[in-house]
Predicted model as a PDB file, atoms N, CA, C, CB and O in Angstrom, pLDDT in the B-factor column:
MODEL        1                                                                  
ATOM      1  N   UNK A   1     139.184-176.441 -19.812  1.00 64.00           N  
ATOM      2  CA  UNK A   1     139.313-175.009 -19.903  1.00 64.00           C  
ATOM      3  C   UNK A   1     140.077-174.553 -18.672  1.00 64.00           C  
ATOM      4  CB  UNK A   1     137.922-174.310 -20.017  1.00 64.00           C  
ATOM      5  O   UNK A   1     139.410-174.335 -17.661  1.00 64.00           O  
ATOM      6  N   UNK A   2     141.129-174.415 -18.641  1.00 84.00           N  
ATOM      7  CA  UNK A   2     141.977-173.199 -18.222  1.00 84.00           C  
ATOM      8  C   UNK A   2     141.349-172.252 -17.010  1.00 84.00           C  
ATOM      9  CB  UNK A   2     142.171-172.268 -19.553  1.00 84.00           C  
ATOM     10  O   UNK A   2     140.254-171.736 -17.235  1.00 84.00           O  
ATOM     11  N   UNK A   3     142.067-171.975 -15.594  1.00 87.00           N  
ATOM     12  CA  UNK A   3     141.391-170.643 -14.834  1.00 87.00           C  
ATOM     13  C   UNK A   3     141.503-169.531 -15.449  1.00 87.00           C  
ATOM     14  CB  UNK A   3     141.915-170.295 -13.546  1.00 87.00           C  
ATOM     15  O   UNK A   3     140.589-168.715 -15.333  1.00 87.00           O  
ATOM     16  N   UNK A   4     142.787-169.192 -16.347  1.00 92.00           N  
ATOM     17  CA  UNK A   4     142.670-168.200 -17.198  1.00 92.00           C  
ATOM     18  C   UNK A   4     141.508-167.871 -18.051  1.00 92.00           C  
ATOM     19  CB  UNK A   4     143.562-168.333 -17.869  1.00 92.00           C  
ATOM     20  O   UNK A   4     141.012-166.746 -17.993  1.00 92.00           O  
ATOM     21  N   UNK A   5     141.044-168.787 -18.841  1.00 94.00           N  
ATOM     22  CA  UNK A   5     140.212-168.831 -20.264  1.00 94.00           C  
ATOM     23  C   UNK A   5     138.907-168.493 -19.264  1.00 94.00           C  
ATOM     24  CB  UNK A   5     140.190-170.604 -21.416  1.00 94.00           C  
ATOM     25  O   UNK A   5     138.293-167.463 -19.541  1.00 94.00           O  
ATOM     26  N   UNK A   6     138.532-169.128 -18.348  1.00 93.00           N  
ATOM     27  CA  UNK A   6     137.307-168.836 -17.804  1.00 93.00           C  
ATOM     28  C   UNK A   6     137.029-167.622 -17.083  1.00 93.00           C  
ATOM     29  CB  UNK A   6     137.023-169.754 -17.064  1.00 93.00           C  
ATOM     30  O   UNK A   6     135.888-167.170 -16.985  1.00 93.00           O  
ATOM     31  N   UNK A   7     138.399-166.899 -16.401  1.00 94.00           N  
ATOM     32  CA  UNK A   7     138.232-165.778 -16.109  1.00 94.00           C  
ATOM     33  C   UNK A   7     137.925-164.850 -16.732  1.00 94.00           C  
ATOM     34  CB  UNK A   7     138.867-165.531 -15.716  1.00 94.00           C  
ATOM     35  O   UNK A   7     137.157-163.918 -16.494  1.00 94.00           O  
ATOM     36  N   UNK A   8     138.985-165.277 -18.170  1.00 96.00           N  
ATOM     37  CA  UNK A   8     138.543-163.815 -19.355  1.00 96.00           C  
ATOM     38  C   UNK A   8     137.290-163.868 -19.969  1.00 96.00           C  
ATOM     39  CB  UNK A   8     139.531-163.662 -20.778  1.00 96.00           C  
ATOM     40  O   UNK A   8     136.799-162.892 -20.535  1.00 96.00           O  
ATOM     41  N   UNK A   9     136.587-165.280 -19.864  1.00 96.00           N  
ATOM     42  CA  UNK A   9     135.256-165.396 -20.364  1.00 96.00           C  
ATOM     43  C   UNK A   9     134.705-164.495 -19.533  1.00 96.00           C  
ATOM     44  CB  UNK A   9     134.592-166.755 -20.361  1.00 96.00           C  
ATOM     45  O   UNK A   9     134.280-163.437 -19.997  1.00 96.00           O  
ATOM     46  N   UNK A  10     134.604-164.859 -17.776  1.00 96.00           N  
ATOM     47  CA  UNK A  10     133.476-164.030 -17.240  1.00 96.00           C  
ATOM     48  C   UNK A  10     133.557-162.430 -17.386  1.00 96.00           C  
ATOM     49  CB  UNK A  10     133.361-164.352 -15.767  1.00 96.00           C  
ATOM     50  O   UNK A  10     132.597-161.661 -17.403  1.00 96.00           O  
ATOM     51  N   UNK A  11     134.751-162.145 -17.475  1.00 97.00           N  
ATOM     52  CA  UNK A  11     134.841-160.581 -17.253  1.00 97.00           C  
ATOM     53  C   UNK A  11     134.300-159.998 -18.966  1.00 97.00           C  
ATOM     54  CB  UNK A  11     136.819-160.028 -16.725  1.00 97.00           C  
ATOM     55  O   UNK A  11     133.868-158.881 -19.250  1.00 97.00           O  
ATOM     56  N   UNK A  12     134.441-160.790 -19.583  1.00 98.00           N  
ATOM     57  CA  UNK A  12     133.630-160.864 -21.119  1.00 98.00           C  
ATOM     58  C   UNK A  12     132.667-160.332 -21.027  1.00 98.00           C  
ATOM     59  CB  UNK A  12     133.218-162.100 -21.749  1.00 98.00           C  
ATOM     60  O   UNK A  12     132.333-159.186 -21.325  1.00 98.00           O  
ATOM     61  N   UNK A  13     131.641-161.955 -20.178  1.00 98.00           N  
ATOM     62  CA  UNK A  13     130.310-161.719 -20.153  1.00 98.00           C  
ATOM     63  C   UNK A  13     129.919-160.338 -19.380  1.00 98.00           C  
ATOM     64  CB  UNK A  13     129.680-162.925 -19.540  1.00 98.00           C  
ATOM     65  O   UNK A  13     128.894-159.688 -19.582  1.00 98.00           O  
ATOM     66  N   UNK A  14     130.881-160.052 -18.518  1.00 98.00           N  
ATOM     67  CA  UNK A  14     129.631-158.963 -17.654  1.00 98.00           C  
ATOM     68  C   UNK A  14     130.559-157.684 -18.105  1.00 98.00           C  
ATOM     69  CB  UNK A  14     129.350-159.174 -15.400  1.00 98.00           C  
ATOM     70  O   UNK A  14     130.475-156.673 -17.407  1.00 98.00           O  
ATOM     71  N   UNK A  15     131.425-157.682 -19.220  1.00 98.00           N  
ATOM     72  CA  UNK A  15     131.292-156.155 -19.737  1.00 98.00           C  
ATOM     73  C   UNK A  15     130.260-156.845 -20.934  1.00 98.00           C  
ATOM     74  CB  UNK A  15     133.046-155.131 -20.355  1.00 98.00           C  
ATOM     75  O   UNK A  15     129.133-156.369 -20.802  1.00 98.00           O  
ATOM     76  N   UNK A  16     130.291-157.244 -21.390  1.00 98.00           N  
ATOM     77  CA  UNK A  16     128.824-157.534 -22.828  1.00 98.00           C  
ATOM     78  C   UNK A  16     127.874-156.928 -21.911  1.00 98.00           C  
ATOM     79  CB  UNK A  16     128.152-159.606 -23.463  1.00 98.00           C  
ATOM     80  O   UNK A  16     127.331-155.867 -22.219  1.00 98.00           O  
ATOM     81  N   UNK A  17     127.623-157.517 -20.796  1.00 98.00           N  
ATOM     82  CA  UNK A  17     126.266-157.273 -20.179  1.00 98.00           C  
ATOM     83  C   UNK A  17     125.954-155.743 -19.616  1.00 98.00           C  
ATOM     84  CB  UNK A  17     126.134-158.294 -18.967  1.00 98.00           C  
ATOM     85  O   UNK A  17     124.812-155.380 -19.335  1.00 98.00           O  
ATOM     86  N   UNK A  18     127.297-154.773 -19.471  1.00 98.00           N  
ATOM     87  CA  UNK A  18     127.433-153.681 -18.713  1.00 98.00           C  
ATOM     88  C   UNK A  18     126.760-152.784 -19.978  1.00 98.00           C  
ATOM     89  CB  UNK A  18     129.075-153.348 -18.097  1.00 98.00           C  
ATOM     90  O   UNK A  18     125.818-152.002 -19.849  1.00 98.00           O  
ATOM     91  N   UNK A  19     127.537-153.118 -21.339  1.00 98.00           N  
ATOM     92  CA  UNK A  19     127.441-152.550 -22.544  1.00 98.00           C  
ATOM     93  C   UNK A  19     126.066-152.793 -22.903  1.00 98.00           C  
ATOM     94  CB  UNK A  19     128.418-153.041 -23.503  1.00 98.00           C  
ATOM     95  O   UNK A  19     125.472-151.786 -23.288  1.00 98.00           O  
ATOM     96  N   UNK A  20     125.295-154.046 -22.873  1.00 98.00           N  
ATOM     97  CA  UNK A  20     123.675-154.307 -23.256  1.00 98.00           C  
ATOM     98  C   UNK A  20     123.002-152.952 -22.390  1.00 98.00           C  
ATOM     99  CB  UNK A  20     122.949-156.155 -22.560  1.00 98.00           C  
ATOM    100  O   UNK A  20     122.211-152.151 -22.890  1.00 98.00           O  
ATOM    101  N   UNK A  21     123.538-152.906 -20.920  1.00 98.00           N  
ATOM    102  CA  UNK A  21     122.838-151.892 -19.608  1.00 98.00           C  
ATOM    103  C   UNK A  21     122.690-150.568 -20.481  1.00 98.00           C  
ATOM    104  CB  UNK A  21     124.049-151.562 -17.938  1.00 98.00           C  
ATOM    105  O   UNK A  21     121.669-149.890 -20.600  1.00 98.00           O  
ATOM    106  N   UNK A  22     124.129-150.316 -21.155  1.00 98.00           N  
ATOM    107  CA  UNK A  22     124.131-149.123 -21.959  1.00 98.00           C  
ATOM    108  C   UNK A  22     124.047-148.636 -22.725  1.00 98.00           C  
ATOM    109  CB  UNK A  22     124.482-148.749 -22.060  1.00 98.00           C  
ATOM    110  O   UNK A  22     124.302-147.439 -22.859  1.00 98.00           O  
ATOM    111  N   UNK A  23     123.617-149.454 -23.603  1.00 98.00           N  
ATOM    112  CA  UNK A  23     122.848-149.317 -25.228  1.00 98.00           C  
ATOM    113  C   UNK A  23     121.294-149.371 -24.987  1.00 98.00           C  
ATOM    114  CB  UNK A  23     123.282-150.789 -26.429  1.00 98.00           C  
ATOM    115  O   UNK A  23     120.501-149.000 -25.852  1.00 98.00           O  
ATOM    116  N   UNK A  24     120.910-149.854 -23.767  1.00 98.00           N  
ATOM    117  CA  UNK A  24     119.526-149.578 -23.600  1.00 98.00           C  
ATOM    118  C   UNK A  24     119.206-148.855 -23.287  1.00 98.00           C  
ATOM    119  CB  UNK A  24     118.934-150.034 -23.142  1.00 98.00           C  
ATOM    120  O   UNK A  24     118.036-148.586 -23.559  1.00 98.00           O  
ATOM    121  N   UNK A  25     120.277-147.622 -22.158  1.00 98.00           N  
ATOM    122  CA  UNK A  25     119.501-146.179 -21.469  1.00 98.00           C  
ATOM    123  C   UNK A  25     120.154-145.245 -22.665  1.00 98.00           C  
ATOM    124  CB  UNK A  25     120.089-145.586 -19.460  1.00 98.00           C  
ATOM    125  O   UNK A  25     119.866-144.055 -22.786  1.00 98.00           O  
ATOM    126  N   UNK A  26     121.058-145.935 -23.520  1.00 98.00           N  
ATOM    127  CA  UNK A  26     120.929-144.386 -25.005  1.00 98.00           C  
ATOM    128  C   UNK A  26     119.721-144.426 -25.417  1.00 98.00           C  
ATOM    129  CB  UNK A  26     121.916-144.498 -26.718  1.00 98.00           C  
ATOM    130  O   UNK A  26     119.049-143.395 -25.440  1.00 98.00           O  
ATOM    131  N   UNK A  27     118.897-146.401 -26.082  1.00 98.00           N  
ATOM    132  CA  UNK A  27     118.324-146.287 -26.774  1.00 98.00           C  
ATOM    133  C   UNK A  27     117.229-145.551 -26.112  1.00 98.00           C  
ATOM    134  CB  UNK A  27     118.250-147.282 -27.352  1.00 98.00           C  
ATOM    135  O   UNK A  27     116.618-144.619 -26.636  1.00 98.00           O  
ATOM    136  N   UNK A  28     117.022-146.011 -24.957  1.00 98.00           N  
ATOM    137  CA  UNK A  28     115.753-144.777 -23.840  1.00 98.00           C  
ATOM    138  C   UNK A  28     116.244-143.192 -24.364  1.00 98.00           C  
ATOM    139  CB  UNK A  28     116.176-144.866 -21.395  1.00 98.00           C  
ATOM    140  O   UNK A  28     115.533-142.744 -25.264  1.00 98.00           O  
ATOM    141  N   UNK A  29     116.942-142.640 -24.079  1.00 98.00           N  
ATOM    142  CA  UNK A  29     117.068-141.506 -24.410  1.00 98.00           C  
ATOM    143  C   UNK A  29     117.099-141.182 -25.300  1.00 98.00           C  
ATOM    144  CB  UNK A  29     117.647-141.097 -24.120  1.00 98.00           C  
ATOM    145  O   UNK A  29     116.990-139.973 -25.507  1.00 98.00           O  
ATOM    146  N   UNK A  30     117.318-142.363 -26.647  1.00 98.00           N  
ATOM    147  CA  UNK A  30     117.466-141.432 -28.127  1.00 98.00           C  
ATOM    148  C   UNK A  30     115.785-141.391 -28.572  1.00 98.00           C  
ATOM    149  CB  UNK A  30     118.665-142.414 -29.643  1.00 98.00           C  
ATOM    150  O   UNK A  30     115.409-140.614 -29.450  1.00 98.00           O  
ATOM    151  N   UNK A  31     114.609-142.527 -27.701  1.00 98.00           N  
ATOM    152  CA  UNK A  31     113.602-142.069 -27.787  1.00 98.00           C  
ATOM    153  C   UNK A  31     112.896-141.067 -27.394  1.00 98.00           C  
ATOM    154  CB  UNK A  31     113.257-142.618 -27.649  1.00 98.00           C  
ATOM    155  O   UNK A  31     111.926-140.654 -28.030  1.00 98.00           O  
ATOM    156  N   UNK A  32     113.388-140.467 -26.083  1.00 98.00           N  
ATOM    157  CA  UNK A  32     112.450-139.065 -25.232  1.00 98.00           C  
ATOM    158  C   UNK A  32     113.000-138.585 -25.907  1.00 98.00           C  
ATOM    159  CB  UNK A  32     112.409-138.432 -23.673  1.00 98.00           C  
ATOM    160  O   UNK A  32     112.100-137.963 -26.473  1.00 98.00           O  
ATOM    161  N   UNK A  33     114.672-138.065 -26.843  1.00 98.00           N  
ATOM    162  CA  UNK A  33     114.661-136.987 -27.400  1.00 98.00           C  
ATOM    163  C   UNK A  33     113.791-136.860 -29.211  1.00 98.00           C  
ATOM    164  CB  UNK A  33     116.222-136.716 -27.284  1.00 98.00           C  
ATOM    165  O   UNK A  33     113.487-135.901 -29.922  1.00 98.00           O  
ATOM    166  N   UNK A  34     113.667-138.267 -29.348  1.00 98.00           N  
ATOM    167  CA  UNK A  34     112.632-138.175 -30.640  1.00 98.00           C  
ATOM    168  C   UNK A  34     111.199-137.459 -30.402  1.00 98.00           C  
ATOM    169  CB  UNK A  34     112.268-139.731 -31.148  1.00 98.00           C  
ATOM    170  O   UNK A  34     110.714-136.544 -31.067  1.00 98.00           O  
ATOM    171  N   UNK A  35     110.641-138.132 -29.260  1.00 98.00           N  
ATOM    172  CA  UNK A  35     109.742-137.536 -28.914  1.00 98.00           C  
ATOM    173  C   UNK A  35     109.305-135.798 -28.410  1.00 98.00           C  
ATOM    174  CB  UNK A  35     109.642-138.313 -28.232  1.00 98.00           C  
ATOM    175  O   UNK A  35     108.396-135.028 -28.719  1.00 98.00           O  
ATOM    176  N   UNK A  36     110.435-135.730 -27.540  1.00 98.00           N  
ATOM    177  CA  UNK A  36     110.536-134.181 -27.938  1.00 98.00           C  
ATOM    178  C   UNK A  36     110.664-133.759 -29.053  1.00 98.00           C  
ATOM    179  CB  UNK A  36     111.432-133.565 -27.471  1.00 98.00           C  
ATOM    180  O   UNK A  36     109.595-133.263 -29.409  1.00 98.00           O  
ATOM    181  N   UNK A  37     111.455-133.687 -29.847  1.00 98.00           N  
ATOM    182  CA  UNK A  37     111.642-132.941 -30.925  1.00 98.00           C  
ATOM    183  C   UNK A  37     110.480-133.921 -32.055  1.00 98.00           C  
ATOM    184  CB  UNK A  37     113.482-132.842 -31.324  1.00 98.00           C  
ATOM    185  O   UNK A  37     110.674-133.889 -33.271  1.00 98.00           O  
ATOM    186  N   UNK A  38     109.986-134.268 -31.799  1.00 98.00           N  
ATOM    187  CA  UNK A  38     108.125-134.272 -32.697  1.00 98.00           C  
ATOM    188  C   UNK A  38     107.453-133.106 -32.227  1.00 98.00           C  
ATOM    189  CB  UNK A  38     106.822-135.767 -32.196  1.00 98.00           C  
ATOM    190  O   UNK A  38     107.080-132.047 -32.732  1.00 98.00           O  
ATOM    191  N   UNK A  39     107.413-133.689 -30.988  1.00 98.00           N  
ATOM    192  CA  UNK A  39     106.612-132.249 -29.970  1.00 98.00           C  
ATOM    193  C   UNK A  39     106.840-130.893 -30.061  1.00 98.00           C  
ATOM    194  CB  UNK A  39     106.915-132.258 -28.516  1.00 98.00           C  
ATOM    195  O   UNK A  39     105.892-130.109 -30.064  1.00 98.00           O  
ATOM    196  N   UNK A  40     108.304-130.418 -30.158  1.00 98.00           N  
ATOM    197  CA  UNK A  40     108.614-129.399 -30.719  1.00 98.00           C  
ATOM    198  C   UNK A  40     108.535-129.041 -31.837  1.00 98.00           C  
ATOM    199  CB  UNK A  40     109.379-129.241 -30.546  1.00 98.00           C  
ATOM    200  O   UNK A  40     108.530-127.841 -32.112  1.00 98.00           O  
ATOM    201  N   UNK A  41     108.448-130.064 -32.825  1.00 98.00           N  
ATOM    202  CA  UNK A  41     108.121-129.675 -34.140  1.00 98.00           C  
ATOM    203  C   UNK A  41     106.668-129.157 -34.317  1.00 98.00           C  
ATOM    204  CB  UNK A  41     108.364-130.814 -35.023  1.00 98.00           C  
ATOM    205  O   UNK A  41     106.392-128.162 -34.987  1.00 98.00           O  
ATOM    206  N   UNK A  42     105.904-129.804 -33.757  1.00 98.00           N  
ATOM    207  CA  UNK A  42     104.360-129.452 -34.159  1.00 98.00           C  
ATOM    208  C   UNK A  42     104.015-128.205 -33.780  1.00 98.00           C  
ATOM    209  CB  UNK A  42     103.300-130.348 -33.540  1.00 98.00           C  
ATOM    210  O   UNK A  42     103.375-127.412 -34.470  1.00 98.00           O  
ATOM    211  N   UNK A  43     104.721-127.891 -31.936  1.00 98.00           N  
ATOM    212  CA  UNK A  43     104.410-126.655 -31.922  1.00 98.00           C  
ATOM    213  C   UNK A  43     105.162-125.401 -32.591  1.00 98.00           C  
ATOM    214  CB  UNK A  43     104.319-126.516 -30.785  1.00 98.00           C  
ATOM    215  O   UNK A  43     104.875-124.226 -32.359  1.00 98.00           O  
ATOM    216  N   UNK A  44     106.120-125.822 -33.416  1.00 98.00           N  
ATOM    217  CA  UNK A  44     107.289-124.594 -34.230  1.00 98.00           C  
ATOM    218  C   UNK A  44     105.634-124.104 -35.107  1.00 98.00           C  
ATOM    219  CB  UNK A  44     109.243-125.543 -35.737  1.00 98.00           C  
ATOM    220  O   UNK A  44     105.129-122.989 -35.231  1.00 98.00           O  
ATOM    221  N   UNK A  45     105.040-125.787 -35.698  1.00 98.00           N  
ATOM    222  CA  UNK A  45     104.435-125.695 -36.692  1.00 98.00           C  
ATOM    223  C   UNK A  45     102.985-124.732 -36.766  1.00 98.00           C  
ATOM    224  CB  UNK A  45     104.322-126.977 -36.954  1.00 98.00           C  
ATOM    225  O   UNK A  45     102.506-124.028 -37.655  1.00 98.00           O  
ATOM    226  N   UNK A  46     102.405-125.194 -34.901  1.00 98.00           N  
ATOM    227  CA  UNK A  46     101.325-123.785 -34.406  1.00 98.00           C  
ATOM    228  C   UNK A  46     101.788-123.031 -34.747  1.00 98.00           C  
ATOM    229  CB  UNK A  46     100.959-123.311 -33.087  1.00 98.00           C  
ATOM    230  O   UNK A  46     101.277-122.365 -35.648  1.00 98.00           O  
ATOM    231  N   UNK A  47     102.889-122.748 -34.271  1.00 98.00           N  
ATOM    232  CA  UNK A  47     103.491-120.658 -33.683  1.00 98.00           C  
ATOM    233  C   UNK A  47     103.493-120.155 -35.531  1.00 98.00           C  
ATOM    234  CB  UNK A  47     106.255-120.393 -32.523  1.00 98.00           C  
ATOM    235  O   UNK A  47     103.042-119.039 -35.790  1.00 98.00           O  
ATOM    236  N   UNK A  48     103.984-120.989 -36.620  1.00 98.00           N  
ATOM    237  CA  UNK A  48     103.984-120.766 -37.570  1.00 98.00           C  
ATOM    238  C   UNK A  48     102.275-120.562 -37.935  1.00 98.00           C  
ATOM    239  CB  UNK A  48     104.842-121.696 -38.135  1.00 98.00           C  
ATOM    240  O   UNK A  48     101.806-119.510 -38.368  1.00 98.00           O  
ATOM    241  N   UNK A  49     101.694-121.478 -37.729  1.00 98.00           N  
ATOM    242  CA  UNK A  49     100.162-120.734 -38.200  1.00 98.00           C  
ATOM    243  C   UNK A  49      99.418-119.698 -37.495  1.00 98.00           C  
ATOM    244  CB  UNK A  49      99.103-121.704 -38.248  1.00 98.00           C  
ATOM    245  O   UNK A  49      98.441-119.028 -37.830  1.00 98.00           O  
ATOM    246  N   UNK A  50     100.596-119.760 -35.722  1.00 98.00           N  
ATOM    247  CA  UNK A  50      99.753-118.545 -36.165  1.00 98.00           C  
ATOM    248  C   UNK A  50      99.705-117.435 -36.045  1.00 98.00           C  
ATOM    249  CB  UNK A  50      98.929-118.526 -35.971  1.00 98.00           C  
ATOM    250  O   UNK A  50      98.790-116.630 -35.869  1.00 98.00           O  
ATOM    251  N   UNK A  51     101.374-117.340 -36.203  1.00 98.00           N  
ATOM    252  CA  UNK A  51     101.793-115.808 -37.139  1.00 98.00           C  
ATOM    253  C   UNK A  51     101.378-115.976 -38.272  1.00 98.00           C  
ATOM    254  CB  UNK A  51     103.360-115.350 -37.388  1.00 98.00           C  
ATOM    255  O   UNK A  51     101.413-114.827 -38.712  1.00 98.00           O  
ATOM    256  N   UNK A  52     100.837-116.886 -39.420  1.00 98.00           N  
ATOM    257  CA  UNK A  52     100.575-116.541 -40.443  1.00 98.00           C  
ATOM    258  C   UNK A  52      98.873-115.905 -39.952  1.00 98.00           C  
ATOM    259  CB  UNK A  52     100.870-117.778 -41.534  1.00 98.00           C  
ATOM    260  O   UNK A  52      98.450-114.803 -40.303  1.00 98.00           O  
ATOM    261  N   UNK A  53      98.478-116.413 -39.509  1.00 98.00           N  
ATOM    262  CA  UNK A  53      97.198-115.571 -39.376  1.00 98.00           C  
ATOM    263  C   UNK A  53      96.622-114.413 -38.731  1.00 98.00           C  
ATOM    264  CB  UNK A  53      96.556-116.155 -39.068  1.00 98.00           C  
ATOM    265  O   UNK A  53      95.502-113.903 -38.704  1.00 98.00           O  
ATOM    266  N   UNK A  54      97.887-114.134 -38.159  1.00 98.00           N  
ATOM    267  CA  UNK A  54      98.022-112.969 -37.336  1.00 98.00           C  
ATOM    268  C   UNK A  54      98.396-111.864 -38.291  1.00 98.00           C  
ATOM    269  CB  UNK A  54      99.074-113.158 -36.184  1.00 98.00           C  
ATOM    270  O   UNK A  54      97.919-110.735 -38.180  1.00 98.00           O  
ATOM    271  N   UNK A  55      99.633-112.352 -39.644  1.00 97.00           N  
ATOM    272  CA  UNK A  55      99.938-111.337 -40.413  1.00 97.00           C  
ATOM    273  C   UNK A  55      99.078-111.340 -41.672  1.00 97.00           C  
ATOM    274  CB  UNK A  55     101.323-111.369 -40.676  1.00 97.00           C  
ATOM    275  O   UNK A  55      99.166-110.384 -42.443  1.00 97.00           O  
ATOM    276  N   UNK A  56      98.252-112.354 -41.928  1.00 97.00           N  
ATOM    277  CA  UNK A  56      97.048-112.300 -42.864  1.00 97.00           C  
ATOM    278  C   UNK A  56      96.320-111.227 -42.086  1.00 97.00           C  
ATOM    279  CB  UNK A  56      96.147-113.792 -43.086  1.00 97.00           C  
ATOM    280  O   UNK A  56      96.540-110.115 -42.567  1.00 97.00           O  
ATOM    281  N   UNK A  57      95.551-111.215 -41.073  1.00 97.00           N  
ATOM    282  CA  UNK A  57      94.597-110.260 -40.274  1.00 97.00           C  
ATOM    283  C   UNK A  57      95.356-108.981 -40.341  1.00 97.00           C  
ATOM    284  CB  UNK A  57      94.278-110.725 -38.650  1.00 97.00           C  
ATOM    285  O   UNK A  57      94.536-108.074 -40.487  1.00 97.00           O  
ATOM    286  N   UNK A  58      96.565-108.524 -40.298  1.00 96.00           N  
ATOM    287  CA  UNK A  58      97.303-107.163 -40.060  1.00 96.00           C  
ATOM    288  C   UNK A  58      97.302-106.739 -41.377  1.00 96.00           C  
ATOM    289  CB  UNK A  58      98.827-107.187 -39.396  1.00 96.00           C  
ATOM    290  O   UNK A  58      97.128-105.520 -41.419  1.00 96.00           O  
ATOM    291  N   UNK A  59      97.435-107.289 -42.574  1.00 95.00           N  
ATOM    292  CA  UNK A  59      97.220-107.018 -43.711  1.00 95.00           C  
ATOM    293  C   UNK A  59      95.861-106.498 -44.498  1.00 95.00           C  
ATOM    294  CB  UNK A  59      97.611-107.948 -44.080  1.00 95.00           C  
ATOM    295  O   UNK A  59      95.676-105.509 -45.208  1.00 95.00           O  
ATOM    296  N   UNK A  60      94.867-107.719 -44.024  1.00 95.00           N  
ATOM    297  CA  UNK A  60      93.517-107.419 -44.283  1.00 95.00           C  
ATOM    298  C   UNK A  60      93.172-105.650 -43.618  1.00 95.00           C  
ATOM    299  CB  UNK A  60      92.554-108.780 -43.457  1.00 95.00           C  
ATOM    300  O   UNK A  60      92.709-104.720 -44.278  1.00 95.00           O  
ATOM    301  N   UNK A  61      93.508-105.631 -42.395  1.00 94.00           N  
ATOM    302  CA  UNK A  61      93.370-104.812 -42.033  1.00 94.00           C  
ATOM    303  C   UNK A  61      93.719-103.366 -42.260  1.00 94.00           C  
ATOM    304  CB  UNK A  61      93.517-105.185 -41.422  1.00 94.00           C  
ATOM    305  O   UNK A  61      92.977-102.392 -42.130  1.00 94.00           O  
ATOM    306  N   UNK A  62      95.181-103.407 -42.679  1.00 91.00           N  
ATOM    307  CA  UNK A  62      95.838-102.086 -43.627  1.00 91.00           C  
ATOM    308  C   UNK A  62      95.310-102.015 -44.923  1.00 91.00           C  
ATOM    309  CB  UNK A  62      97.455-102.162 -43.898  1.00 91.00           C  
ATOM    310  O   UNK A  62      94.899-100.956 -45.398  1.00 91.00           O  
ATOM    311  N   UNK A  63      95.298-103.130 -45.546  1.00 91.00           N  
ATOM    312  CA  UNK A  63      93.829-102.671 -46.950  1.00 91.00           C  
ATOM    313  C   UNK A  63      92.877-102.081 -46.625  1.00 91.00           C  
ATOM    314  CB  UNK A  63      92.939-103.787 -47.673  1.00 91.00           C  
ATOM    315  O   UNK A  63      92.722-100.995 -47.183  1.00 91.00           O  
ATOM    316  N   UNK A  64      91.941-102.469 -45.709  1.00 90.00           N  
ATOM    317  CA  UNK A  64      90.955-101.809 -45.017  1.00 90.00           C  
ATOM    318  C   UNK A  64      90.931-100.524 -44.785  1.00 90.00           C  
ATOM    319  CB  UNK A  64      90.836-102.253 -44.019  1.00 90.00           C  
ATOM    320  O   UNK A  64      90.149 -99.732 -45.310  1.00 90.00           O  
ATOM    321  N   UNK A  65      92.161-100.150 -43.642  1.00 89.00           N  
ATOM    322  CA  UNK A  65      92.434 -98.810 -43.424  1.00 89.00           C  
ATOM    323  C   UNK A  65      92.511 -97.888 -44.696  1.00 89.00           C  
ATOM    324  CB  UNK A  65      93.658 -98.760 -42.700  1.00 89.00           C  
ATOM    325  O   UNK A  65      92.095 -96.733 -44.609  1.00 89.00           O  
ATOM    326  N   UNK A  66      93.077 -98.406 -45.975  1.00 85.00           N  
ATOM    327  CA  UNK A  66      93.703 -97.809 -46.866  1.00 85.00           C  
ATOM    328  C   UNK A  66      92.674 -97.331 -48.131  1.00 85.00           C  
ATOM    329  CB  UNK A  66      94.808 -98.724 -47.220  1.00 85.00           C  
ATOM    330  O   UNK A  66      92.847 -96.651 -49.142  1.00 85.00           O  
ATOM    331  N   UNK A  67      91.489 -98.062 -47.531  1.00 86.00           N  
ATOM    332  CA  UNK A  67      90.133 -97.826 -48.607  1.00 86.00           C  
ATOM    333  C   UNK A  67      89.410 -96.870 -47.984  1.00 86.00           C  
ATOM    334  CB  UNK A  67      89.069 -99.155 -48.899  1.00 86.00           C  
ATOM    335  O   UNK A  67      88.653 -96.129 -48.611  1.00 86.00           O  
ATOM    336  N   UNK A  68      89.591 -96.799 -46.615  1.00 84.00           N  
ATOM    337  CA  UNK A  68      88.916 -95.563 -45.904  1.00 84.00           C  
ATOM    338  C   UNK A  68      89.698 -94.395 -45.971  1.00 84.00           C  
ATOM    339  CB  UNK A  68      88.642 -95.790 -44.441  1.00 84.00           C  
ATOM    340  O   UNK A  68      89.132 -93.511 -45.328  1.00 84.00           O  
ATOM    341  N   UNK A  69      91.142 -93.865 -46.653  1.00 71.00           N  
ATOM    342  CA  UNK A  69      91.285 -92.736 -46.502  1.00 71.00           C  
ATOM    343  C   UNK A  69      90.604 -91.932 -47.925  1.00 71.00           C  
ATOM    344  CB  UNK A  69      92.742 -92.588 -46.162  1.00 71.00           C  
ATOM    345  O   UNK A  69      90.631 -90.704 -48.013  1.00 71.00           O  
TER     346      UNK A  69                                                      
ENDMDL                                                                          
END                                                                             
């Protein structure tokens, strides 16, 4: 093998290896942003219950009002 062939091998190996470095801190990050956006989902999913029960109670309540006039 050639000084050529072995040079282009190594500079091979350690961009493969630069590229492994950097497919691992996306794949890190494409997990914290999964994880956020679970997290954000659940709480979209509170705030949704609980305006619904906030506008169930505002309702109950204007029936209410509306039997007393």
């Amino acid at each position: 093998m050639g000084d050529d062939v072995a040079a282009i091998l190594l500079t091979l190996a350690a961009e493969n290896a630069e590229l492994h470095e950097q497919l691992a801190a996306a794949q890190d990050m494409l997990m914290e942003t999964a994880i956020d956006a679970g997290q954000l989902h659940a709480r979209f999913e509170a705030i949704q219950s609980e305006r619904d029960a906030w506008r169930a109670e505002a309702e109950r309540l204007d029936r209410s009002r509306k039997r007393c006039r």
